[in-house]
Structure formats: structure tokens, C-alpha cells
C-alpha positions as CSV (number, residue, x, y, z in Angstrom):
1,X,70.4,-152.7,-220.8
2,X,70.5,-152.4,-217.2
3,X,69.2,-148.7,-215.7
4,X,71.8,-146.5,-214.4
5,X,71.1,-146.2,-210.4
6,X,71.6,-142.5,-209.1
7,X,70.5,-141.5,-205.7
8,X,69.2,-137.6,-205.9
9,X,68.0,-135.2,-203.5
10,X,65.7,-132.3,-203.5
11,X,62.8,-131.2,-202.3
12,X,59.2,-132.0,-202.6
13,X,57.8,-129.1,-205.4
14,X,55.4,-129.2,-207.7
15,X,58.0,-129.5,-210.8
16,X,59.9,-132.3,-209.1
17,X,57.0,-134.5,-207.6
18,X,56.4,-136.1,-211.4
19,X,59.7,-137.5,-211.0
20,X,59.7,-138.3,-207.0
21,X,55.7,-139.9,-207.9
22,X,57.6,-142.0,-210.5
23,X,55.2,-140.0,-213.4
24,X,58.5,-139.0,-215.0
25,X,61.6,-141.2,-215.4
26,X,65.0,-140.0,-216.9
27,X,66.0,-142.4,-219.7
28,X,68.1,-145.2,-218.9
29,X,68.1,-144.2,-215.2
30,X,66.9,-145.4,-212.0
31,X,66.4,-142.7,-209.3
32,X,66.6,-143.3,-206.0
33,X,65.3,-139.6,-204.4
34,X,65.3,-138.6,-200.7
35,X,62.9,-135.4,-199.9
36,X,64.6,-132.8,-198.5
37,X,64.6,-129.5,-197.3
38,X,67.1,-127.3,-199.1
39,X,69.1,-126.1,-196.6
40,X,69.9,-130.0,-195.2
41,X,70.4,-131.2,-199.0
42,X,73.0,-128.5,-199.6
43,X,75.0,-128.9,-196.6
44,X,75.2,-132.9,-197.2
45,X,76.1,-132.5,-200.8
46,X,78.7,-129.6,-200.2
47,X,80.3,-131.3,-196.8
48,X,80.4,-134.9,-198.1
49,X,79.0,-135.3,-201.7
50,X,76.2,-137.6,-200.3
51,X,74.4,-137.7,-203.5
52,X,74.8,-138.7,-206.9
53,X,72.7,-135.8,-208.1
54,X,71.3,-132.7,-205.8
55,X,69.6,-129.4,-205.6
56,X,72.2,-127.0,-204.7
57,X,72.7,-123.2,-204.0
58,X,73.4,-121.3,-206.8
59,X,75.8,-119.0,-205.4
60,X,77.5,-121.8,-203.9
61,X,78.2,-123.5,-206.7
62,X,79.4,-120.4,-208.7
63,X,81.7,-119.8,-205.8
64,X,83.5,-122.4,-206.1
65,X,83.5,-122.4,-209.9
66,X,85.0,-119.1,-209.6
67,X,87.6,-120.6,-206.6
68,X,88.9,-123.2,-209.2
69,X,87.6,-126.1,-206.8
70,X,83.9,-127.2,-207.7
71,X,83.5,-130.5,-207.7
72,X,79.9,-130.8,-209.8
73,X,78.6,-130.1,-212.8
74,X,75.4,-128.4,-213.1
75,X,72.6,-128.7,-215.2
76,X,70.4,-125.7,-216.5
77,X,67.7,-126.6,-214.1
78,X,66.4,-123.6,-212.4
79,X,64.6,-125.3,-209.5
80,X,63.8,-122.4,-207.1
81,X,63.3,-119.0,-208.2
82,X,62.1,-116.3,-206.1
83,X,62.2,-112.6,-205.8
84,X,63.8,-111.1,-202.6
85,X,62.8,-107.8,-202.1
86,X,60.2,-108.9,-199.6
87,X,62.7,-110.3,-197.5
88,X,64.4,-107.0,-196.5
89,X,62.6,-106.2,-192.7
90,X,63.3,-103.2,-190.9
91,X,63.1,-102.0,-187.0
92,X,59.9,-99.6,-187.3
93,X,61.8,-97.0,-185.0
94,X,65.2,-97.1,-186.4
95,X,64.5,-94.3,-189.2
96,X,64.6,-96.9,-192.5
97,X,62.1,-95.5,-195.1
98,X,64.2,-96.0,-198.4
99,X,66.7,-98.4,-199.6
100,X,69.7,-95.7,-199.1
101,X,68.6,-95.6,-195.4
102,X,70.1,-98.6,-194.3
103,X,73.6,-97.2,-195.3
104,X,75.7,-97.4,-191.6
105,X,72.9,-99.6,-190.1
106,X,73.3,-102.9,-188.6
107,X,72.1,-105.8,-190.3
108,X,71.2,-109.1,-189.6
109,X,71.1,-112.2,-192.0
110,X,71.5,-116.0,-191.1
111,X,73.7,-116.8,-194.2
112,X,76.0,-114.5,-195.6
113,X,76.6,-116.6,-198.4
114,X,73.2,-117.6,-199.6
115,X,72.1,-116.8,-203.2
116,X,69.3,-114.8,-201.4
117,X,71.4,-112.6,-199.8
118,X,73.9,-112.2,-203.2
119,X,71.3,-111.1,-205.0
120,X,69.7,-108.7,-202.6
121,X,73.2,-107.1,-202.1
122,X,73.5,-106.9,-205.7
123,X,70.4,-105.1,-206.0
124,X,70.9,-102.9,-203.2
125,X,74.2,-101.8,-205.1
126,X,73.3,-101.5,-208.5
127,X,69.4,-100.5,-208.0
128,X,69.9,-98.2,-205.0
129,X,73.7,-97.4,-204.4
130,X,74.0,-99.3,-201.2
131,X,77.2,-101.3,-201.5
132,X,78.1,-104.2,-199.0
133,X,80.4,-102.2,-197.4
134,X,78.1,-99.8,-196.6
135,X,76.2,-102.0,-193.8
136,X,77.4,-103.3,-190.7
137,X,76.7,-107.1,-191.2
138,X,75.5,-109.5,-188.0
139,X,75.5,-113.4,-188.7
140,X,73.6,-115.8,-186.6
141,X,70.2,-117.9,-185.7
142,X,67.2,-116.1,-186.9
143,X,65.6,-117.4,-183.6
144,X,67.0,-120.4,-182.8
145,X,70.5,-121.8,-184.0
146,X,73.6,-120.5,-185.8
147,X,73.9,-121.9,-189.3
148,X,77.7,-122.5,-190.2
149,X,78.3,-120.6,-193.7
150,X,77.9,-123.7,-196.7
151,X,81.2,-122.7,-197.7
152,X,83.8,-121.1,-196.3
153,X,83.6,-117.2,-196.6
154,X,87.0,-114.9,-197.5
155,X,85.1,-111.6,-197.1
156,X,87.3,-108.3,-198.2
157,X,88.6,-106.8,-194.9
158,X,87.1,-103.3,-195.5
159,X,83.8,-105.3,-195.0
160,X,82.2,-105.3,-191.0
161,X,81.0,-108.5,-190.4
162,X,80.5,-109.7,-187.0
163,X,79.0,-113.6,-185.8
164,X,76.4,-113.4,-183.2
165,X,77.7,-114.9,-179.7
166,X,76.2,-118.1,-177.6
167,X,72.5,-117.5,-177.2
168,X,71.9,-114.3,-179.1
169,X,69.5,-114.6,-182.0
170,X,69.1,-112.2,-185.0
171,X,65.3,-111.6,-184.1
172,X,65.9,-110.8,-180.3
173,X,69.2,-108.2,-181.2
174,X,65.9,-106.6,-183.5
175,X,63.4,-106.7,-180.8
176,X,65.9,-104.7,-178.0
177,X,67.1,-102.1,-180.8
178,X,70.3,-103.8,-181.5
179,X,69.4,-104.5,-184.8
180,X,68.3,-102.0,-187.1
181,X,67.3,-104.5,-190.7
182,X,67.0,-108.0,-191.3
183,X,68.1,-109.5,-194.7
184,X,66.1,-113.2,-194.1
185,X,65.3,-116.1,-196.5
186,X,62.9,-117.1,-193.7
187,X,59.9,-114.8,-192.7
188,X,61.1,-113.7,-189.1
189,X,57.9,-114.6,-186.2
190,X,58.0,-111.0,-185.0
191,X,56.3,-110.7,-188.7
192,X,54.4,-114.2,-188.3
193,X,53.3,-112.2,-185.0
194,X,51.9,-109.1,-186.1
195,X,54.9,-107.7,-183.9
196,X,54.8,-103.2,-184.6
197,X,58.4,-103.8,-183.7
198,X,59.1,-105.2,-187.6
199,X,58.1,-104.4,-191.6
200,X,58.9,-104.7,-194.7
201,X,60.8,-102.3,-196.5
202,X,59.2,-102.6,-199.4
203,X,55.5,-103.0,-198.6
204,X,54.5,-103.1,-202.2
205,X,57.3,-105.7,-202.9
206,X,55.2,-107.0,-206.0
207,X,55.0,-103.7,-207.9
208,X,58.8,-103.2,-207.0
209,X,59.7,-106.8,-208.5
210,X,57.9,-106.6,-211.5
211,X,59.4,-103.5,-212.2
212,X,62.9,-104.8,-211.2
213,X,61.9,-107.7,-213.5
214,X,61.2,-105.8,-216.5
215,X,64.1,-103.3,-216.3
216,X,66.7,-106.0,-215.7
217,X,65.8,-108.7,-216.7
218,X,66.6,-110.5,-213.4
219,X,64.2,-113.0,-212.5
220,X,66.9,-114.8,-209.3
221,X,67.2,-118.2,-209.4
222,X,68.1,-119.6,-206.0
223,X,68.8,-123.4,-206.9
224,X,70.1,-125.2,-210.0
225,X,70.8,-129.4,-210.0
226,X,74.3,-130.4,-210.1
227,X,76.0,-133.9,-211.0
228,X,78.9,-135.2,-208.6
229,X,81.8,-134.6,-211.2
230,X,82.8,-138.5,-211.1
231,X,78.9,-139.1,-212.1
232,X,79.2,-137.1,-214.9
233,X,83.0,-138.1,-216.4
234,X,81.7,-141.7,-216.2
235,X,78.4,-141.2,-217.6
236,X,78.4,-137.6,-219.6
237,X,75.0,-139.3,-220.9
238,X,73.2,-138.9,-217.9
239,X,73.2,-135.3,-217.6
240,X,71.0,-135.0,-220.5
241,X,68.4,-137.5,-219.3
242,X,68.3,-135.8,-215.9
243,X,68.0,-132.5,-217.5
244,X,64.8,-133.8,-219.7
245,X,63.2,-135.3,-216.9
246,X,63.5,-132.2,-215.1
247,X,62.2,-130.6,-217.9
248,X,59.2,-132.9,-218.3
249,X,58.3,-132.8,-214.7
250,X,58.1,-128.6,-214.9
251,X,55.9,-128.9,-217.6
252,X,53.3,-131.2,-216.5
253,X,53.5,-129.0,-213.0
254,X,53.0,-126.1,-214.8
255,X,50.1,-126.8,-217.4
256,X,48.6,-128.5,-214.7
257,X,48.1,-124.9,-213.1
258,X,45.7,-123.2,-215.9
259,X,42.7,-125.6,-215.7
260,X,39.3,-124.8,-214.9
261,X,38.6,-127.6,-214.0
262,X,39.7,-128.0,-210.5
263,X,42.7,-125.6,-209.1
264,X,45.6,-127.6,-208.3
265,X,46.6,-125.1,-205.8
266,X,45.1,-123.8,-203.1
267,X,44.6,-120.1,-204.1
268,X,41.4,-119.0,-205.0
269,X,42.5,-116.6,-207.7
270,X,45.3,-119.5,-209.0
271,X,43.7,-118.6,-213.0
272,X,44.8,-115.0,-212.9
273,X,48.1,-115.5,-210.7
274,X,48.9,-117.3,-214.0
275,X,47.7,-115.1,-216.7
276,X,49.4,-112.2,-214.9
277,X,52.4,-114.4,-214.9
278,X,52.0,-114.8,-218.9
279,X,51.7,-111.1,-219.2
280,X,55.2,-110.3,-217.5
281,X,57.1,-112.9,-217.9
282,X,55.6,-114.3,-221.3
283,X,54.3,-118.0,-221.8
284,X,57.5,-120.1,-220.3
285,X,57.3,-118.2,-216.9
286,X,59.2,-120.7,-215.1
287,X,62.0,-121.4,-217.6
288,X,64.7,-123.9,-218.0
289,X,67.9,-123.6,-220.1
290,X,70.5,-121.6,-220.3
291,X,69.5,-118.5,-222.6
292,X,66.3,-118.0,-221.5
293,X,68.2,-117.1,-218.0
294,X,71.1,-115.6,-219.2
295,X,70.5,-112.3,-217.7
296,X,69.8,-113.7,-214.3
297,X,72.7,-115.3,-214.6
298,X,75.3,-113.0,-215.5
299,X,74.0,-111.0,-212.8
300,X,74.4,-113.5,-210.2
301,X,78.4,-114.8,-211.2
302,X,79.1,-110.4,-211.4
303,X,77.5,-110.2,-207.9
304,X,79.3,-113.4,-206.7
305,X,82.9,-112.1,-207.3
306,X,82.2,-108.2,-206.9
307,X,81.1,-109.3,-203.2
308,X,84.0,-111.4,-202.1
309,X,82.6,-115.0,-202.7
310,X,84.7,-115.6,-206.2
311,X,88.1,-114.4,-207.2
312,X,86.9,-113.8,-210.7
313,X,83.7,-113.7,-212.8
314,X,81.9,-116.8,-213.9
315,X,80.3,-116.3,-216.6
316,X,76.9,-118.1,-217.8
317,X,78.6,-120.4,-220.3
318,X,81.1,-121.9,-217.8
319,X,78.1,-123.3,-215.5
320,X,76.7,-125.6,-217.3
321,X,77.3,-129.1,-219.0
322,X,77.6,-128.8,-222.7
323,X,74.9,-129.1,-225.4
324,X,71.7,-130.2,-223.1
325,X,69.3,-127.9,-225.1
């Protein structure tokens, strides 16, 4: 039988590059992948459906669940996962020692919408009692250009939200004082810099996460892989092949990491990153599927419509084609 061809897009991790080095293949499919950054992968796939099969921001795609307008179908693939709490930077004069602090400051962020910033609001709120509404929001280039939101944003009008104009950037408004946070997926270069102008907010962010981790339950997932719905209603069959491949490729990325050996990564200490890894998170530390992220995920479609970006909560079982695990 002649393979099915699929074009996909992602980016070049350890867990994918089985299946962009051709190590991996999904059953009765023929890949064709292009390596990209997120960011430029999302906006094709939201904008024109480019691809047959994408990475793609999680909050976007529960948004538009929620709206009643998706068209994809996602698979329980949690490609990117990160913690956030590092990415909260503050103006080292503007008085911000605790989370509450930042209640009536102005803040910065380059995407309003991004799964990063959902999930750090939805901490903020629920950890600290710092609501959205609390912050006076800024929108623009970290240091450069604007990014356009990936999908359109209908904000609640309580909330102060304010786009940067022609040729002001979210890192210079911090430098002059007339910024007092930054919320950024990216590590601003006043911080690159060694700038005394700029620090975290949480200097011991690894303590705080772990902690966050183990009271919640909440490790965030940033990027799932979707299906262009016309993919899946003509082949339903594929999503399960894509999602084992997926699957596959995490594992042999992941075993490949506790070997003595040779390191596979370039950290020096890459044996006890990993047994500290076992430790909190258990043996599957970077999981797939839908229960083992059930808690991430319900967090994430609450967050979603409690800040504006749904009409309704999505709940974990709605994300997801059917009966892959």
C-alpha cells in the first residue's frame, strides 16, 4: 500500500530529531518535515494551515476550541514543556520584592496570548493573588519588532492593555523607568548583559518550581501537535501513527540521556539533572498522553477562559483525538 504523504513542521529537539533523522517513521506515512522555530510554525499553521501536521501553542489551540472555531485536532503530544517562573524580570529600582508587588505596576510582554504568559497569569492568581486585572499590561518588540497576537485577542474591558507605538521596544520602556516587570518567553539582553538595571523575581526559580510542581501538580506544557481537521476526517488512522512515532522518538531521546557512556548533552552534571528529574517527577519525566497531564491541563483550559482567551472552559477530554493511548 502506498505511504500516506504528510508535510509537518516543528522544531529541531531532541524528542523529534528520531523522526526528522528518519530513525523513527509513523506507520503507513511518509513525512515530509520542515525545521522550524516555534513561533514562525505557529503563525503559518494558524494564518494559512500550511501544514498537514504542526507544533502549535497550546493556549492557542484551546482558545479556539473554547471559541467554537478550531480547525485541528490535537494529539496528546506534549512537545515543549517548561516552567515560567524564571521568566518574570523586574526593574531593580521599582520596589518589586514579592509576587503581590507587581499589583498596579506596568508590565511588559511580547505576546499576550502565549501559553507562557497564560500560565504565569494563572499562577500569579491562584499562587499569589495577583489577578490580570491587577497589572497594567504593555504589548510590543522585546527589542526589536512587534509580534501581531496569533489569534485575535477579545480581552475583558476592565483589563488595561496598551500596544507599544512605532519604535518603542519593551526592553528600552524598562531601561528609562517606564516599565516596571517584564513577563518574557525570551531572556531579555539587559539580562544576557549583566545590566543592574534588570532581575529575576524569583532568583531561586528552581526551588520555587519544584515546589509549584509538587503542590499542583502543574508541570506547563507550552506546545502540543495538531492534525489539520480535513487530515484527520480523511484519514482518523493517521493520528495514531503520528502520535506513536512521537512517542517512540521521546523515548529513544530520553534513554539516550542516562548513559555513562558518553553525555549526549552538553552539561557536565547531565547524570544527576536526570536522577533529580526521576526523584520529582518520577521515571516518565517527560510524559505523553493524556492522564499523565491531566492536571496541567485542566489548569491551562481554566486559565484560558478565566483570562478572556475562551468563552467557556475546555476541559482535558475535549482536546484530544479519541482512543490514541
Amino acid at each position: 500500500m502506498t505511504a500516506l504523504k504528510l508535510t509537518l513542521a516543528c522544531w529541531d529537539y531532541d524528542r523529534t530529531r528520531p523522526l526528522i533523522d528518519g530513525r523513527v517513521r509513523p506507520e503507513g506515512i511518509d513525512l515530509d518535515i520542515t525545521v522550524l522555530r516555534p513561533r514562525q510554525t505557529f503563525q503559518r499553521m494558524l494564518e494559512d494551515r500550511e501544514f498537514h501536521v504542526s507544533e502549535l501553542s497550546l493556549a492557542s489551540y484551546t482558545a479556539l476550541q473554547g471559541r467554537g472555531s478550531c480547525p485541528f485536532v490535537a494529539i496528546p503530544v506534549a512537545l515543549s514543556k517548561i516552567f515560567r517562573h524564571s521568566c518574570i524580570y523586574v526593574r531593580t529600582d521599582a520596589g518589586i520584592k514579592t509576587p503581590a508587588d507587581l499589583k498596579g505596576k506596568r508590565v511588559g510582554t511580547s505576546q499576550y496570548g502565549a501559553t507562557a504568559l497564560v500560565f504565569l497569569r494563572g499562577m500569579l492568581q491562584h499562587d499569589y493573588g495577583v489577578a490580570p486585572g491587577d497589572l497594567h499590561w504593555f504589548m510590543g518588540g522585546l527589542n526589536s519588532f512587534t509580534e501581531r497576537p496569533l489569534i485575535p485577542l477579545d480581552l475583558p474591558n476592565k483589563l488595561r492593555l496598551e500596544f507599544l507605538p512605532p519604535g518603542a521596544t519593551l526592553e528600552g520602556m524598562l531601561q528609562v523607568g517606564e516599565l516596571d516587570a517584564l513577563l518574557s518567553i525570551y531572556i531579555p539582553l539587559l539580562f544576557l548583559a549583566g545590566s543592574p538595571r534588570i532581575a529575576r523575581l524569583f532568583p531561586n526559580f528552581k526551588e520555587v518550581e519544584q515546589d509549584y510542581y509538587r503542590r499542583t501538580r502543574i508541570f506547563p506544557i507550552m506546545h502540543v501537535v495538531v492534525l489539520r481537521e480535513d487530515v484527520y476526517r480523511d484519514h482518523p488512522w493517521a493520528a495514531r501513527s503520528i502520535y506513536q512515532a512521537f512517542c517512540a522518538a521521546k523515548d529513544l531521546a530520553v534513554t539516550g540521556l542516562y548513559d555513562t557512556d558518553a553525555l549526549q548533552l552538553s552539561l557536565p552534571w547531565l547524570l544527576d539533572h536526570v536522577e533529580e528529574a526521576w526523584r520529582v517527577f518520577g521515571r516518565d519525566f517527560w510524559s505523553y498522553g493524556l492522564e499523565p497531564n491531566r492536571p496541567t491541563l485542566a489548569a491551562l483550559g481554566r486559565f484560558v477562559h478565566e483570562q478572556g482567551l475562551s468563552p467557556r472552559t475546555v476541559v482535558p477530554d475535549e482536546l484530544f483525538a479519541p482512543d490514541l493511548e
